[in-house]
LODREN-704532 format. One line per 4 residues: number of its first residue (from 0); their letters; for each residue y, z, x of C-alpha. Coordinates in steps of 0.05 Angstrom, whole numbers. Layout:
BEGIN
NUM	A	Y,Z,X; ...
END
This chain:
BEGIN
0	XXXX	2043,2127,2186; 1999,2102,2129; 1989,2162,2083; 1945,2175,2025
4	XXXX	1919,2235,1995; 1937,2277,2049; 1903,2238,2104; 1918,2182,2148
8	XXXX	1886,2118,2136; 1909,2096,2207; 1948,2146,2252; 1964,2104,2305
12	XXXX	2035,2079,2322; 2060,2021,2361; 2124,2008,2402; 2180,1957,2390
16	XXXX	2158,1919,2449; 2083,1920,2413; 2116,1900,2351; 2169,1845,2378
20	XXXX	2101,1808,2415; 2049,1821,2341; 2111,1779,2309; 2122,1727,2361
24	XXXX	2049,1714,2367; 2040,1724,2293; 2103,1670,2272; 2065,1619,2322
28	XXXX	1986,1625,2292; 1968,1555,2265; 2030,1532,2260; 2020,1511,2345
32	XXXX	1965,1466,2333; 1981,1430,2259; 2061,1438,2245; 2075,1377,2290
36	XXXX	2037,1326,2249; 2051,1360,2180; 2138,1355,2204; 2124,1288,2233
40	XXXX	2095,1256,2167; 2152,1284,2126; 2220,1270,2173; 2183,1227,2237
44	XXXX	2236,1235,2303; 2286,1281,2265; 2231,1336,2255; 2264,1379,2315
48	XXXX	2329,1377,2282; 2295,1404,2215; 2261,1454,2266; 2329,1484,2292
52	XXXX	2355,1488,2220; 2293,1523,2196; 2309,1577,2247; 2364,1591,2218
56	XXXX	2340,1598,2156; 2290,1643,2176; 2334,1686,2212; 2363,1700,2137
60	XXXX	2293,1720,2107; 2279,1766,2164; 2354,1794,2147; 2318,1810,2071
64	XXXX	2259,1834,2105; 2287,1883,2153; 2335,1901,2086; 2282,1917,2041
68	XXXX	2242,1967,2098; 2307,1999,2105; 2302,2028,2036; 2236,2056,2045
72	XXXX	2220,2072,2117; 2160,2100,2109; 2129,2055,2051; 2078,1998,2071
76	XXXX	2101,1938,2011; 2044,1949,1966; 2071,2021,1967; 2142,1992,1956
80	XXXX	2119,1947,1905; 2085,2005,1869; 2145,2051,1871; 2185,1992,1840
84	XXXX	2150,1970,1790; 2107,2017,1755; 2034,2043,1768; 2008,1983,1720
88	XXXX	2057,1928,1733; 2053,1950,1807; 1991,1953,1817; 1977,1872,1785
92	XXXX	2029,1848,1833; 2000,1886,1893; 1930,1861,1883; 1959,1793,1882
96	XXXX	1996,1808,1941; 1927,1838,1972; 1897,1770,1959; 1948,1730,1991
100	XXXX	1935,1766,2053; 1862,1756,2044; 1865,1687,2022; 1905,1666,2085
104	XXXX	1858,1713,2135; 1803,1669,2101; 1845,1603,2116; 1855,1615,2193
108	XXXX	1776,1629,2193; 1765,1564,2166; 1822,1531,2209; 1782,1564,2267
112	XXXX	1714,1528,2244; 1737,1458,2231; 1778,1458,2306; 1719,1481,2346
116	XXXX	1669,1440,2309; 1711,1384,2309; 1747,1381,2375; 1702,1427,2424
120	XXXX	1631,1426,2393; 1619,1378,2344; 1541,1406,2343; 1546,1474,2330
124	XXXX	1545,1498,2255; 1612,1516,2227; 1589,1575,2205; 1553,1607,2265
128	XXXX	1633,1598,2286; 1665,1626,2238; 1613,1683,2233; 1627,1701,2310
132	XXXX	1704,1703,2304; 1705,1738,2243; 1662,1788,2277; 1717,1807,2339
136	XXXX	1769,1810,2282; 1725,1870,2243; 1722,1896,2312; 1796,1897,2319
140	XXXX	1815,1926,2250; 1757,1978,2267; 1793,2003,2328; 1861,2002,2296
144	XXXX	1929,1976,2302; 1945,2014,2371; 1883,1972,2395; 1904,1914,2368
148	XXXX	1980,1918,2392; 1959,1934,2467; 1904,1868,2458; 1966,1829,2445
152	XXXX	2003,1845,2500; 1949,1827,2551; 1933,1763,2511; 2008,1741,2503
156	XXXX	2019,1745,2580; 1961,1692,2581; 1995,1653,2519; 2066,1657,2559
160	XXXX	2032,1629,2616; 1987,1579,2592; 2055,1555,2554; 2098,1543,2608
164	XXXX	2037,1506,2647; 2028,1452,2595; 2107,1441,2594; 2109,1430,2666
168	XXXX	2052,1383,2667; 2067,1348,2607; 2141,1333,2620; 2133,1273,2662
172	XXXX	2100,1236,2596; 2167,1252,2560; 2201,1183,2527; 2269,1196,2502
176	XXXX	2266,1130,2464; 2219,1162,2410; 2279,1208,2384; 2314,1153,2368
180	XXXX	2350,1135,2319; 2372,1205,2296; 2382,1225,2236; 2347,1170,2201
184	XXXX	2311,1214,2157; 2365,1233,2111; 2384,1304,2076; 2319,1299,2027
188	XXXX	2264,1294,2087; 2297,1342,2130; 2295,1394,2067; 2231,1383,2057
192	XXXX	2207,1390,2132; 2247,1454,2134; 2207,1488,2072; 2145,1471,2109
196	XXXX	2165,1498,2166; 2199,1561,2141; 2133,1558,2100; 2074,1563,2156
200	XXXX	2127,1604,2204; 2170,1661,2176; 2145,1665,2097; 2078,1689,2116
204	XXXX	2116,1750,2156; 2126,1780,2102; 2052,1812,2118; 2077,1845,2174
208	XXXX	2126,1886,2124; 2045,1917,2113; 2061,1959,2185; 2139,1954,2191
212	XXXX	2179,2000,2192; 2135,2061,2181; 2083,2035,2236; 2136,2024,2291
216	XXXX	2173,2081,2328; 2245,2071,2327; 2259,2035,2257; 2338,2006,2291
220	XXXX	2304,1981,2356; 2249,1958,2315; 2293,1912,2267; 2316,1878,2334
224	XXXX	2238,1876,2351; 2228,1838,2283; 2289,1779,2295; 2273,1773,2368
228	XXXX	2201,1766,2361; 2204,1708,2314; 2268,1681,2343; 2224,1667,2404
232	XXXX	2167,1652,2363; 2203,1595,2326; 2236,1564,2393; 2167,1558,2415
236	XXXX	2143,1522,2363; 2205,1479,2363; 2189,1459,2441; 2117,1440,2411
240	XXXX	2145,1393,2364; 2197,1371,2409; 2148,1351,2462; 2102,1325,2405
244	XXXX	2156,1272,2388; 2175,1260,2447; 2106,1247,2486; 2057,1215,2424
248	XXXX	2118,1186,2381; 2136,1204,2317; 2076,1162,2285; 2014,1188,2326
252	XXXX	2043,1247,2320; 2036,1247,2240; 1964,1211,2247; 1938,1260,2288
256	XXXX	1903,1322,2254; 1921,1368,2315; 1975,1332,2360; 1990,1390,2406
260	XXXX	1916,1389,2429; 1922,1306,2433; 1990,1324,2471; 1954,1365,2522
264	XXXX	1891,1302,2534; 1960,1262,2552; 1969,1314,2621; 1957,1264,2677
268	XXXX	1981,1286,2746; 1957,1237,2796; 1895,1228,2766; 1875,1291,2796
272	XXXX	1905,1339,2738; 1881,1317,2672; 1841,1330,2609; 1869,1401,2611
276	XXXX	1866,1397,2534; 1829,1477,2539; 1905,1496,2554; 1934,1482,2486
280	XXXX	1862,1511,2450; 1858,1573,2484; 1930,1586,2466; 1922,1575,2391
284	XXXX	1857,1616,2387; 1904,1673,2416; 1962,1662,2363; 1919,1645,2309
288	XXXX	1862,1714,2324; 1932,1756,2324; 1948,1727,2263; 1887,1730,2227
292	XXXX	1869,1802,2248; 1938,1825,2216; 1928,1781,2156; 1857,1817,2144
296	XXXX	1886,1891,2173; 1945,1881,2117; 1898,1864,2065; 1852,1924,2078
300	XXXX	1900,1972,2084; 1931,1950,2016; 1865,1952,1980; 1855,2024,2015
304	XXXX	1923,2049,1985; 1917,2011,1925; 1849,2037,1900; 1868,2115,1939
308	XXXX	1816,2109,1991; 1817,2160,2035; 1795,2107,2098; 1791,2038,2102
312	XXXX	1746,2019,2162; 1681,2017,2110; 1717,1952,2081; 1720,1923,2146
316	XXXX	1642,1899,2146; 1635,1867,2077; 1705,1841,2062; 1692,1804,2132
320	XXXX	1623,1777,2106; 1644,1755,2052; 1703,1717,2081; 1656,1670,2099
324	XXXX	1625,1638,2042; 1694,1648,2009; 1731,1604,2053; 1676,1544,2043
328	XXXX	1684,1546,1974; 1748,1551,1974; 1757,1493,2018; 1694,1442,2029
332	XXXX	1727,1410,2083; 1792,1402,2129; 1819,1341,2074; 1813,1396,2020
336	XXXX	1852,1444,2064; 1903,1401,2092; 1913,1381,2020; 1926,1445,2003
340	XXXX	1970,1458,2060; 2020,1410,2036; 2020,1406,1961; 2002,1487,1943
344	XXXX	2017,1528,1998; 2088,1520,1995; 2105,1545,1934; 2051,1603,1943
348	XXXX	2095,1620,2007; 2154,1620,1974; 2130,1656,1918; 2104,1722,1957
352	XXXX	2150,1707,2025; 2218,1702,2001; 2216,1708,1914; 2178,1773,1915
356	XXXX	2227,1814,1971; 2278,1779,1939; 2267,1806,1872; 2242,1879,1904
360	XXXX	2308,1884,1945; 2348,1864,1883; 2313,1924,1842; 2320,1978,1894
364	XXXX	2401,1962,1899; 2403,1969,1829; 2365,2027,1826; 2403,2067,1877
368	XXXX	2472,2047,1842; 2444,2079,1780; 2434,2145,1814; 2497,2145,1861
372	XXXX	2535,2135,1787; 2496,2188,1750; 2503,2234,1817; 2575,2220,1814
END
């Protein structure tokens, strides 16, 4: 339970099963609908291999995770990072923290614009869209993370399902030739397609470190929750890419903006079943809501405990507002973003996703080998 003051800024709990489906669906978000073409660009046929690799990687960062909640079970990580290092120092590198949550909450929104105004309807203001979907995320941080964790579980049934439809119906446009030659890459590609992956997949989980463990019943059930949830998240996305090669070709696959949704427009059964491209939208505005609302949830919640609030639903309303403006200035338009995608955000995920838990792990096995020797 979040705690501060005395009182419960959210008293709800969630299961593992709860927690294992807000990670799968979470490690998914965007990435469904623009990891192809980003992979593609960087390693062309050999971006499934990178994909498999990447898993494995990011099987290690959930290991640092899961190692860093175990030290303080009942800690949210801007109350870890507080504990750590100091009330000032602390409380600098959790409002940065706060921000990256925000920041990224404010990305998706954006993400969420440009697709529907883009792909679904080009006449529509972007920001009568973005002002709708940010209002069903306020009113899922409103109701709480219970809410939110028993949403998921409907909508991932739906996700599952809408999944295994567009394999079935797109495997007949598989061409083997396209993965061919392997390997043609080389090691430098291949490392690079791996950090982006690793970079739009399992760096940003390190929000979810915002509810786990102290949200979750069962903290060693819940561990396997975490791995299994984006274990199945990143095989997923590894089928997408797979399919993404295989079907468009390594080079329409890196010219297209969103080449899962140009994969789905390829579904032609007969010439009865086809232009089912809705199947491949409706499951990344599922992903990419669950994402977002935990983004935003894990960035109100750490302002809440950073500044002592007592509640933090009254945030809800104007940090969503404001999320609005913010993301148009922060990017004027899908170039600027995808720009930023590729150049910034790496680093920035690196930074918070692997170099921050990195260096708070390191500092809380240091710490408790100072007191085991002066206990001794």
């Amino acid at each position: 339970m979040i705690i501060e003051n005395g009182k419960m800024l959210d008293n709800g709990l969630i299961s593992t099963f709860q927690f294992m489906i807000l990670t799968f669906l979470f490690t998914i978000g965007s990435a469904i609908l623009v990891i192809p073409s980003i992979l593609a660009a960087e390693s062309k046929q050999d971006a499934p291999i990178a994909v498999i690799l990447s898993i494995g990687v990011g099987m290690f960062i959930i290991l640092i995770y899961t190692a860093l909640a175990n030290f303080f079970p009942k800690m949210s990580i801007v109350e870890i990072i507080e504990h750590l290092l100091g009330k000032w120092i602390g409380s600098i590198v959790s409002f940065t923290f706060i921000f990256f949550l925000y920041y990224n909450a404010l990305a998706l929104l954006l993400y969420v614009g440009e697709f529907m105004t883009t792909q679904l309807m080009p006449e529509t203001p972007i920001e009568s869209i973005m002002f709708l979907f940010i209002i069903i995320v306020i009113m899922g941080i409103w109701l709480g993370l219970e809410v939110m964790a028993r949403s998921a579980e409907i909508l991932c049934f739906w996700f599952i399902f809408l999944f295994i439809v567009l394999v079935i119906f797109i495997s007949p446009q598989i061409d083997w030739k396209n993965a061919q030659p392997v390997l043609e890459s080389g090691a430098k590609p291949i490392t690079l397609t791996i950090v982006y992956f690793l970079s739009f997949t399992f760096f940003p989980l390190v929000a979810l470190l915002m509810i786990f463990p102290a949200r979750v019943n069962q903290l060693k059930n819940a561990r396997k929750g975490f791995f299994l949830g984006s274990l199945l998240g990143g095989i997923l996305l590894f089928i997408i890419v797979l399919l993404s090669i295989l079907v468009l070709g390594p080079d329409q696959t890196a010219r297209h903006l969103y080449p899962s949704y140009v994969l789905a427009e390829k579904i032609n059964i007969g010439d009865f079943i086809q232009r089912i491209e809705v199947i491949i939208a409706v499951m990344w505005i599922i992903s990419l809501y669950i994402k977002m609302t935990l983004y935003f949830y894990g960035s109100i919640i750490g302002f809440a405990q950073l500044f002592k609030f007592k509640d933090y639903r009254f945030l809800t309303l104007p940090f969503g507002m404001i999320m609005i403006p913010s993301a148009l200035i922060f990017h004027p338009n899908v170039v600027h973003l995808q720009t930023f995608d590729t150049k910034t955000w790496p680093p920035y995920g690196i930074t918070f996703g692997l170099i921050l838990p990195l260096l708070l792990l390191g500092i809380a096995v240091i710490r408790k080998k100072i007191e085991k020797s002066r206990s001794s």
